[in-house]
N, C-alpha and C positions, 0 to 999 in steps of 0.2 A: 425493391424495398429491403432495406437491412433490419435483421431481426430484432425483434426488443425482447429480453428475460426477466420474466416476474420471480422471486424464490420467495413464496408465499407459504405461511402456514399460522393458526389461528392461535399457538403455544409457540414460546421461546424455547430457547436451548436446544431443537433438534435440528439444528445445523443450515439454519439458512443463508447464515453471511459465509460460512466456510464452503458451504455449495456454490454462494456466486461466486466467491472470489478465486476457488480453483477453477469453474466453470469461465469465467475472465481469460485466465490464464492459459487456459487448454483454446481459448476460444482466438486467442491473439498470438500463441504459438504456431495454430491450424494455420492462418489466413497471415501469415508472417509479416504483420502488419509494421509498415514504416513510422521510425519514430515514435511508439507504440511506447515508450516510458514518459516519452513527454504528453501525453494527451490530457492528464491532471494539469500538470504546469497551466500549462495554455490557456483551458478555460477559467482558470484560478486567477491568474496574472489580470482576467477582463472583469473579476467582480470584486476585486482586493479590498476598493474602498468603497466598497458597499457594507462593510463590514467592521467590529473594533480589532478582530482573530477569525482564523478558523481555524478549526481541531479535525486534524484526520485519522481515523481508527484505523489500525492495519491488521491483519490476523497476525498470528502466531510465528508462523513459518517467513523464510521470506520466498516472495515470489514477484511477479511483474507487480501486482496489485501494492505489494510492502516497495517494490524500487519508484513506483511512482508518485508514492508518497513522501518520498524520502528526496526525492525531485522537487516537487513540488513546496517540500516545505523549508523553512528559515531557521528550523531549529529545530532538533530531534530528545523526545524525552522517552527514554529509555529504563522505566522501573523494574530493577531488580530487589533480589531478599539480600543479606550480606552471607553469601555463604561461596563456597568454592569451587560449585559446577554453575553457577550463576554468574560468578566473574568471567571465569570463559568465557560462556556464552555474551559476554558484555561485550570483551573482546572483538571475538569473532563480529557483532554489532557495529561496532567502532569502526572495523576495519570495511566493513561493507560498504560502511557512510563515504570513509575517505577515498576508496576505490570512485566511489558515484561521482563525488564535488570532485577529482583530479580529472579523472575521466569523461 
């Protein structure tokens, strides 16, 4: 049986999605799992039109959890402030997308 993880707590803000999602992360780099960026795609592609959209949240950082979404989805919205370590960072964004869709 493959394990299932709950990141449970009865208040927001103390770090449940950043727990899964580096917990993900650490969990699919251990077990060097095949294909392992496509595993959003896939089950996404079998409920598309079950749906009018779907919105996927990605944390902060990027990680397997941010490339599979960026996989998985048709269109990437990327909000920034207008300032000049925020375009960088745009950048650096940009360039990850088109690494992914060539690649």
């Amino acid at each position: 049986m493959h394990p299932t993880f709950v990141f449970t707590n009865h208040k927001g803000g103390v770090g449940k999605s950043t727990s899964a999602t580096n917990a993900a992360f650490g969990i699919a780099g251990m077990l060097r799992i095949a294909g392992a960026p496509y595993r959003l795609a896939d089950p996404l592609s079998q409920i598309l039109n079950r749906y009018a959209a779907i919105v996927i949240d990605t944390s902060p950082s990027f990680s397997l959890m941010t490339e599979m979404g960026l996989i998985a989805a048709t269109d990437a919205i990327v909000p920034v402030e207008p300032r000049y370590l925020e375009t960088v960072g745009l950048m650096s964004v940009i360039g990850k997308i088109s690494d992914i869709h060539e690649g």
